[in-house]
C-alpha positions in Angstrom: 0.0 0.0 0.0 1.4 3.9 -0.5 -0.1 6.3 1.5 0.6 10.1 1.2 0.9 11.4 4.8 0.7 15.7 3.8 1.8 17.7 6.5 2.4 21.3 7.0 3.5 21.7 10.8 0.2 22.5 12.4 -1.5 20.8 14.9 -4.1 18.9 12.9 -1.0 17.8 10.1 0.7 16.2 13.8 -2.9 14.3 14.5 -3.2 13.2 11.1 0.8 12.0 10.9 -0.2 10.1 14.4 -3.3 9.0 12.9 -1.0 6.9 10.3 1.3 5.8 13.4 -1.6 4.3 15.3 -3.0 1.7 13.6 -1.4 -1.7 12.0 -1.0 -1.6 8.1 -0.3 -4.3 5.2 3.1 -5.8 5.6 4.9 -3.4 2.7 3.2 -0.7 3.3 5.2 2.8 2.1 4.3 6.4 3.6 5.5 9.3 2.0 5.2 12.2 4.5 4.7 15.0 1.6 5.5 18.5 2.2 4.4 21.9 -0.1 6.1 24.9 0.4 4.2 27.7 -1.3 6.4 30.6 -3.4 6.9 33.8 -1.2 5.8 36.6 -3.8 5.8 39.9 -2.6 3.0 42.9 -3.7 3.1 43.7 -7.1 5.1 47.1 -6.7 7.4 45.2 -4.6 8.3 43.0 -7.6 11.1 44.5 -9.5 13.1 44.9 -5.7 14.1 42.3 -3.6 16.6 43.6 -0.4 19.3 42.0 -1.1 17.9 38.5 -2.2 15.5 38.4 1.1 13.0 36.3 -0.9 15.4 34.0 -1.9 16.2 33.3 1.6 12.9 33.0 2.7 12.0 30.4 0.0 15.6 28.6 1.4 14.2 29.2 5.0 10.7 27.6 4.2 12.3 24.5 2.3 15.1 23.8 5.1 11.8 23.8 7.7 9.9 21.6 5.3 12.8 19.3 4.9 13.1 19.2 8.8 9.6 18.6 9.4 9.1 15.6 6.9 12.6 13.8 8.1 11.1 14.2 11.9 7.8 12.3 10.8 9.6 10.6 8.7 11.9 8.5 11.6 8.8 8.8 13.4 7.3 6.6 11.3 10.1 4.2 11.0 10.4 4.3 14.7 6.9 2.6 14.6 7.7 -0.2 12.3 6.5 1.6 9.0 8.7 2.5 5.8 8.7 6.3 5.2 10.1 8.6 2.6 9.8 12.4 2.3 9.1 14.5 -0.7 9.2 18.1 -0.2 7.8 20.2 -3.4 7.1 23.7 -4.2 3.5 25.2 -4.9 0.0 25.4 -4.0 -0.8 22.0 -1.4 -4.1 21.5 -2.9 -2.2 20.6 -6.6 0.9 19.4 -4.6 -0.8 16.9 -2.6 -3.2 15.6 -5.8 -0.3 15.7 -7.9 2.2 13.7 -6.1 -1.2 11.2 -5.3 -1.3 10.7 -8.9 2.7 10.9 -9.6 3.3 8.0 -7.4 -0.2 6.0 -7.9 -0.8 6.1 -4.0 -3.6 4.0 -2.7 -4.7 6.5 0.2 -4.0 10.5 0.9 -4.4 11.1 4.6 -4.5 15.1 5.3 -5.1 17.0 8.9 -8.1 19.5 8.7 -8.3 22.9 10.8 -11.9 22.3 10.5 -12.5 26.1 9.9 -16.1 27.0 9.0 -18.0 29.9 7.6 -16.2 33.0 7.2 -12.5 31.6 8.1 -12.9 28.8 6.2 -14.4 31.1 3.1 -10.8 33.2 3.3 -8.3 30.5 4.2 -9.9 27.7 1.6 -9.7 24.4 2.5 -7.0 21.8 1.9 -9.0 18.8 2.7 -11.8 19.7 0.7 -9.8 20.1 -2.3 -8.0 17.3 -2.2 -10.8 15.0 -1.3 -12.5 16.5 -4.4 -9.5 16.1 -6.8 -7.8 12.8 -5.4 -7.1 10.3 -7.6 -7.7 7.8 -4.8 -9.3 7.7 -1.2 -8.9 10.5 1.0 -8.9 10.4 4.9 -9.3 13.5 6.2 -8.3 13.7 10.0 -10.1 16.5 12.0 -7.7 18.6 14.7 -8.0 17.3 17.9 -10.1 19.9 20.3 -8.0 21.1 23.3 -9.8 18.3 25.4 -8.6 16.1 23.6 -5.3 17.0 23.1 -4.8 17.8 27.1 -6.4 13.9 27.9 -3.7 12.5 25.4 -0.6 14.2 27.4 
């Protein structure tokens, strides 16, 4: 089975990486814990200056913290029995996460949610519910954990 762990370092990407830690899976089973970092691009009458190459080092800054993040799930994952590999990529998750799904032929996406609604979730967009509407395969979508939950698990 592949699985494609996303993961973006918030609190509902950690329960949905724990999510694929808890439970027994097929003997040969291969998670790759996936990472988008998104371009920095400044306001339009920003674009023809960049201070010294300060966007360049914020993309460098944003793909050194996604590497970190996917090799710490990553031996996490091993830790637990399970075969992991990371794959960090540039652009917008929501293509990222479908693309890579589709790349690899992966059997299952699994994705955190913030579980925004309304007027938040109008602004921000949703992840999850792009993926789940664009996957090429099954999509579990694991909801944040509320802080009672997270304080009883400690």
């Amino acid at each position: 089975m592949k699985i494609v762990l996303a993961v973006d370092g918030s609190p509902s990407s950690a329960d949905a990486a724990e999510a694929v830690t808890a439970r027994p899976w097929p003997a040969g089973t291969v998670v790759r814990v996936l990472s988008a970092v998104e371009d920095v691009t400044p306001p339009a009458a920003e674009l023809w200056y960049d201070a010294g190459g300060s966007l360049e080092r914020a993309r460098q800054e944003l793909m050194t913290h996604a590497e970190r993040l996917t090799a710490g799930l990553a031996e996490t994952l091993r830790a637990s029995g399970l075969t992991a590999e990371t794959t960090v990529r540039y652009g917008d998750a929501r293509s990222v996460i479908v693309d890579e799904a589709k790349e690899w032929d992966a059997d299952l996406i699994v994705v955190g949610s913030h579980g925004y609604t309304g007027l938040k979730r109008w602004l921000l967009g949703s992840v999850a519910q792009s993926v789940v509407s664009h996957a090429p395969c099954s999509v579990e979508v694991v909801r944040q954990k509320s802080g009672a939950e997270q304080a009883g698990s400690t």
